[in-house]
C-alpha positions as CSV (number, residue, x, y, z in Angstrom):
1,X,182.2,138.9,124.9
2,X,180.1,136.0,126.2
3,X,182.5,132.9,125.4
4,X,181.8,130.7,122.8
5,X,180.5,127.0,122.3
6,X,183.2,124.7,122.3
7,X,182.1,121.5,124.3
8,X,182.7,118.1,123.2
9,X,179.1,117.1,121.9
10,X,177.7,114.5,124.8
11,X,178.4,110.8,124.0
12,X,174.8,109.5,124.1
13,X,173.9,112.0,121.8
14,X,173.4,109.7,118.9
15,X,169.7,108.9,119.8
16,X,168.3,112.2,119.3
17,X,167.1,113.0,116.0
18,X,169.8,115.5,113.8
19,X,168.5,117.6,111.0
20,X,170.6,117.4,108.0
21,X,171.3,120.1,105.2
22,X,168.6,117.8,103.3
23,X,166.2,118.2,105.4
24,X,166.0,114.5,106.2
25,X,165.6,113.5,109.6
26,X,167.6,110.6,110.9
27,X,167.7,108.2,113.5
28,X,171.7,107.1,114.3
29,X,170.6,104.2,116.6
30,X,167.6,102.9,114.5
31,X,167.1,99.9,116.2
32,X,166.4,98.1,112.3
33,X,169.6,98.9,111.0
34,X,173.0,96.7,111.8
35,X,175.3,99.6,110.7
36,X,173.5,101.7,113.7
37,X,173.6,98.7,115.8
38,X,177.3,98.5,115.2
39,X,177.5,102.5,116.0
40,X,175.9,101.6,119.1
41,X,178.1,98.6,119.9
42,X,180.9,101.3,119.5
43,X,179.0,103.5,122.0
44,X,178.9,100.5,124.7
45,X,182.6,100.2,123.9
46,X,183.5,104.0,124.9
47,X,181.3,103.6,127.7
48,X,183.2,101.1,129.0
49,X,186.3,103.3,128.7
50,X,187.8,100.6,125.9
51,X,188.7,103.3,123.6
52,X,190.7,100.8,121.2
53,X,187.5,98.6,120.7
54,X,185.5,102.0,119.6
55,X,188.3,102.9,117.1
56,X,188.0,99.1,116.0
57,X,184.3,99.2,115.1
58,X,183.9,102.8,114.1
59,X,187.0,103.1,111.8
60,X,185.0,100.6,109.4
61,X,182.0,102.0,109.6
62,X,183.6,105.3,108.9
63,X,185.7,104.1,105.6
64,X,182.1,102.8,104.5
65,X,180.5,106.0,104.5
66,X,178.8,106.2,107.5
67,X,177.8,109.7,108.8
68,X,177.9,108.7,112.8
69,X,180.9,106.8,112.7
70,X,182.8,109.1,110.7
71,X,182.0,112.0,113.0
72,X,182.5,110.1,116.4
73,X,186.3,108.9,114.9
74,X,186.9,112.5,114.3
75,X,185.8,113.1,118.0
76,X,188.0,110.4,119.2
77,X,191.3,111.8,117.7
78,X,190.4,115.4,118.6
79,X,190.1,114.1,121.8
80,X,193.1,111.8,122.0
81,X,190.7,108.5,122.9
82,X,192.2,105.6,121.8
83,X,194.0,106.9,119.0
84,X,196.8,110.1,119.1
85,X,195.2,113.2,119.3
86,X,195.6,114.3,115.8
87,X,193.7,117.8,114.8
88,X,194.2,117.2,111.0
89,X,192.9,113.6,111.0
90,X,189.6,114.7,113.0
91,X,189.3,117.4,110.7
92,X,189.3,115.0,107.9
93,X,186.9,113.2,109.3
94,X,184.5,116.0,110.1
95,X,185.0,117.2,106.6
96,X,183.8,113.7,105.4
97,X,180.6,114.1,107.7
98,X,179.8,117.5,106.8
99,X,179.8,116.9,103.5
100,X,177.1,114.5,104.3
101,X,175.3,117.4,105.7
102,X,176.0,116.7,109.5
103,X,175.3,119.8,111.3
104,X,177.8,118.6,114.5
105,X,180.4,118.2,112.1
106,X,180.0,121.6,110.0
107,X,179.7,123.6,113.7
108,X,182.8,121.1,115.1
109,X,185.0,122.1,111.5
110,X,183.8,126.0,112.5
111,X,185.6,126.1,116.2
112,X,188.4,124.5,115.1
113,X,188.6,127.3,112.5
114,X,187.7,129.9,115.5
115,X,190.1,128.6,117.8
116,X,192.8,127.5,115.7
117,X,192.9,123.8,116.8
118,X,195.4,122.3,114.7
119,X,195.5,124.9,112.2
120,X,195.9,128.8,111.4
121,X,192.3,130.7,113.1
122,X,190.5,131.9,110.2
123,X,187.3,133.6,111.3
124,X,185.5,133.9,108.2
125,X,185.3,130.4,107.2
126,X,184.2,129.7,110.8
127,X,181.5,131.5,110.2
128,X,180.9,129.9,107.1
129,X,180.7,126.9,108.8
130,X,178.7,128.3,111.7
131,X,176.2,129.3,109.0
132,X,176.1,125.9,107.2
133,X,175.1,124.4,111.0
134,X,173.0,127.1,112.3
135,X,170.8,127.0,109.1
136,X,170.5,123.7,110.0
137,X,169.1,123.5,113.2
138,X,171.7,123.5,115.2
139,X,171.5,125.8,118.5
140,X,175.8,126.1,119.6
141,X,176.4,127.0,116.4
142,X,173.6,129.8,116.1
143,X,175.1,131.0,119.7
144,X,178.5,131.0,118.2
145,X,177.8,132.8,114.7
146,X,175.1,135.5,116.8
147,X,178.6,136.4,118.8
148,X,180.3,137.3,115.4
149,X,177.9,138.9,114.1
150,X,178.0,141.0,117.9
151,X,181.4,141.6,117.2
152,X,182.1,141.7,113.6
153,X,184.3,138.5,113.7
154,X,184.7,137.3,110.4
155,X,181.4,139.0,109.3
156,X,180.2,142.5,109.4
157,X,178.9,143.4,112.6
158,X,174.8,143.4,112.4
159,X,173.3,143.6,115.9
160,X,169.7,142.6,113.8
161,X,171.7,139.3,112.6
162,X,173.1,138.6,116.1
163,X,169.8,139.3,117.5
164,X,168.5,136.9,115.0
165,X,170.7,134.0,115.6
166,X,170.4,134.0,119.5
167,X,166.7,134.2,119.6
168,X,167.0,130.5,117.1
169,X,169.6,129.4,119.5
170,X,167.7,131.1,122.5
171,X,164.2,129.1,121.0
172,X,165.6,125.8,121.4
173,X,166.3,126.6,125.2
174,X,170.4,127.3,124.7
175,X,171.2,129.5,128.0
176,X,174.2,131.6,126.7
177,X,172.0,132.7,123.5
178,X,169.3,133.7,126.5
179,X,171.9,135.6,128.6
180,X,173.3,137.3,125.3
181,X,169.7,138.7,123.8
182,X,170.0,139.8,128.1
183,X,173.0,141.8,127.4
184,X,171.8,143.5,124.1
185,X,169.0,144.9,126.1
186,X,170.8,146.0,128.6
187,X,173.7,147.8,126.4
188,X,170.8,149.3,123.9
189,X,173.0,147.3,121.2
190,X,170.8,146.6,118.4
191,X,167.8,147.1,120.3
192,X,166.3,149.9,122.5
193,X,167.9,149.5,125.9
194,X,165.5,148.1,128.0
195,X,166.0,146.1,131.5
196,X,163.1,144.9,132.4
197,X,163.7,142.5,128.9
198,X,167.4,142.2,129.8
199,X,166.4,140.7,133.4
200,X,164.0,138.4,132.0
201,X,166.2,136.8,129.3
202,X,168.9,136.8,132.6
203,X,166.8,135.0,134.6
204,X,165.4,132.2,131.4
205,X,169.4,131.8,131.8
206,X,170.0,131.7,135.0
207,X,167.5,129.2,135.7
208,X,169.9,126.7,133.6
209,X,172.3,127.4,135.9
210,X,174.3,129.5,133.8
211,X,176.7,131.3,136.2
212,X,177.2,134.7,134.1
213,X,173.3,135.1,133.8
214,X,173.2,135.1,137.8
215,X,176.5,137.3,137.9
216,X,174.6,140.0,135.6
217,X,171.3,139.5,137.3
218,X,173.3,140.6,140.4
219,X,174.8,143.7,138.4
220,X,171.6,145.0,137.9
221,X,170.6,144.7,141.4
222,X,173.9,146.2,142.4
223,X,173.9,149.4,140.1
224,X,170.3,149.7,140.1
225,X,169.2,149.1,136.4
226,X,165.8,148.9,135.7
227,X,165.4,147.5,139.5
228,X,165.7,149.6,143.0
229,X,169.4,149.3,144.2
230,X,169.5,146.1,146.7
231,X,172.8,145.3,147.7
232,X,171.6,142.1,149.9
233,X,169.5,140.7,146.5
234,X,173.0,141.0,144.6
235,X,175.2,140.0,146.7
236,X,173.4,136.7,147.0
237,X,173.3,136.3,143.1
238,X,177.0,136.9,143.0
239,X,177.2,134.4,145.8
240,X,175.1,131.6,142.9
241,X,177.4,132.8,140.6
242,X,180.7,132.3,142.5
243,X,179.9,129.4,144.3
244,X,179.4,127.7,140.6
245,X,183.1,129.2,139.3
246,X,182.6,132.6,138.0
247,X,185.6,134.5,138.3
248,X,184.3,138.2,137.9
249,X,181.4,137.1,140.3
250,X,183.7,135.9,143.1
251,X,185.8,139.1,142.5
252,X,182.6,141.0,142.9
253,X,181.6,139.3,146.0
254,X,184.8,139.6,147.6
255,X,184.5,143.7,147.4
256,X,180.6,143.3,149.4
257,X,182.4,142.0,152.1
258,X,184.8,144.3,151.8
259,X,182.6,147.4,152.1
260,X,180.0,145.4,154.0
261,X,177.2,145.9,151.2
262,X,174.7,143.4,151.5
263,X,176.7,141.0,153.5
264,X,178.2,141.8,156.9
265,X,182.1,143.8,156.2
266,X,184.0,140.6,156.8
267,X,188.0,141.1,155.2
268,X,188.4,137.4,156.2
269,X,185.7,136.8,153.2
270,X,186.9,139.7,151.4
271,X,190.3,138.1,150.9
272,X,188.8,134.7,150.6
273,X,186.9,135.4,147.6
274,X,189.2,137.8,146.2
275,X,192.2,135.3,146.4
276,X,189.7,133.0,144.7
277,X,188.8,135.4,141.9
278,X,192.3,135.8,140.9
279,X,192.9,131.7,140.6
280,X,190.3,131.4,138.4
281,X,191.0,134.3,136.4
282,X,189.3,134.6,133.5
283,X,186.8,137.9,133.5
284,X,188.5,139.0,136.8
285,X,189.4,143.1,136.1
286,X,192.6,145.0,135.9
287,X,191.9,146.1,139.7
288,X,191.8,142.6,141.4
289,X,195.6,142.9,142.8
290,X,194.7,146.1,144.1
291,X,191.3,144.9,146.0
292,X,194.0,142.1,147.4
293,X,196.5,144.5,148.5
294,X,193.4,146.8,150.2
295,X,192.3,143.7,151.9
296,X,196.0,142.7,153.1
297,X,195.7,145.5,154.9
298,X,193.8,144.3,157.2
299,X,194.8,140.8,158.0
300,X,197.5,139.7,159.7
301,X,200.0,137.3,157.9
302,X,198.4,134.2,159.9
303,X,194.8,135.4,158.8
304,X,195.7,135.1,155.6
305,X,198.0,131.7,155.4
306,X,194.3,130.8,157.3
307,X,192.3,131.6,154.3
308,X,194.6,130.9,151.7
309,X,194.7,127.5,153.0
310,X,191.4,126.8,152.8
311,X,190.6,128.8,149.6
312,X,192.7,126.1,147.9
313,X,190.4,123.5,149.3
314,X,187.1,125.4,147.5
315,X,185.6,123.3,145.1
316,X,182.7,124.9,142.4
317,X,179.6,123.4,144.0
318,X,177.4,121.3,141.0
319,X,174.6,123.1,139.4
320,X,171.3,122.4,141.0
């Protein structure tokens, strides 16, 4: 499964314009408004890193009624800034939001039910949550509620309601709904398998620098679906994709410089990117201790103290 939305919404969002369940548009730093002023002031305060100051001005706000500042003190102690991180308490607070008809709040209330922050996971009223925010406008929790739907999480599985969610999500430019309509072409799930369509939505992904998009771009490439077999044009988006933290695609890489397909047979590199692979884990197969142990083989014990060295220096390079 594609993983789901879970960031921290950015701080400065609070300029852009958020639908509500009413279908009232809203500004939350309207510049004729002192309550928005004061949610700004509250802003500068984070900003500055004095957390304390932010609880001061928001908590008020927040008490009053106010939609922003109850959501962003519900951020604050999910987060632990300022105050003790305290699930139940943001919770409360988004609860107070949502009921205002924040669609942030309804899709944050939804992943802590999907993840279980702070309380039991209950999938089905994540996705009742999800729903509330998607129908709303809002594009992470369309993404989140399409990948249910994919995989009958708390909702019958419907590929045509998956489908339908990630193209809304996919619409307002979100690259994991792109890089999941990508993988329903190219399993045939829901729609007839087709990957020409599956390496376009790939590629809308990719170009957000989205490093599973580039990692399946360079599948494709590699097995030959829907595209003439070119080792050398998949090895170097496995390279994007591992250079930029993807486990699988470093894992992937490591075994073209093991066989020397697309890339010189280097075991040096091999081992480097393997090693790498199983450090960041997640997505890596069931075979990566074995594509170690084949690559061992052929180092010596100083080779690879050599590259294990530097492997722990590798840093993900930033998305360009």
């Amino acid at each position: 499964m594609v993983s789901f939305c879970t960031e921290r919404r950015r701080r400065w969002d609070w300029q852009i314009l958020r639908v509500l369940l009413s279908g009232l548009l809203v500004f939350a730093g309207f510049a004729g408004s002192a309550a928005a002023q004061t949610v700004n002031d509250g802003y500068e305060a984070f900003e500055a890193g004095d957390y304390e100051r932010a609880v001061e001005i928001w908590r008020p706000l927040a008490e009053g009624g106010d939609v922003d500042a109850q959501f962003y003190l519900g951020d604050l102690y999910e987060y632990g800034d300022g105050v003790e991180q305290n699930y139940g308490t943001a919770l409360e607070w988004y609860k107070l939001a949502a009921k205002q008809g924040d669609a942030e709040a309804l899709f944050r209330i939804g992943v802590f039910y999907d993840f279980g922050y702070g309380l039991d996971v209950d999938y089905e009223t994540a996705a009742e949550f999800y729903t509330l925010s998607a129908d709303a406008g809002h594009a992470p929790a369309q993404f989140n509620l399409g990948l249910m739907y994919l995989e009958g999480d708390g909702v019958q599985q419907d590929f045509d309601q998956a489908l339908h969610y990630f193209e809304r999500a996919a619409g307002q430019g979100h690259a994991g709904a792109q890089n999941s309509i990508g993988v329903m072409y190219d399993n045939g799930e829901g729609v007839a398998q087709d990957y020409a369509e599956a390496m376009r939505w790939y590629r809308l992904a990719a170009d957000q620098g989205l490093p599973i998009a580039m990692r399946n771009i360079g599948l494709l490439y590699d097995n030959g679906r829907g595209v003439e077999t070119d080792f050398v044009e998949a090895a170097r988006w496995y390279r994007r994709s591992a250079e930029l933290g993807h486990a699988p695609a470093m894992q992937d890489l490591g075994l073209m410089y093991y066989y020397g397909e697309g890339v010189p047979l280097d075991y040096e590199l091999s081992y480097y990117w393997l090693w790498l692979a199983r450090e960041n884990g997640d997505g890596t197969d069931e075979y990566i201790d074995g594509d170690i142990a084949l690559t061992t083989e052929e180092l010596t014990a100083s080779q690879i103290a050599n590259i294990e060295a530097k492997a722990r220096a590798w840093q993900p390079r930033g998305i360009e």
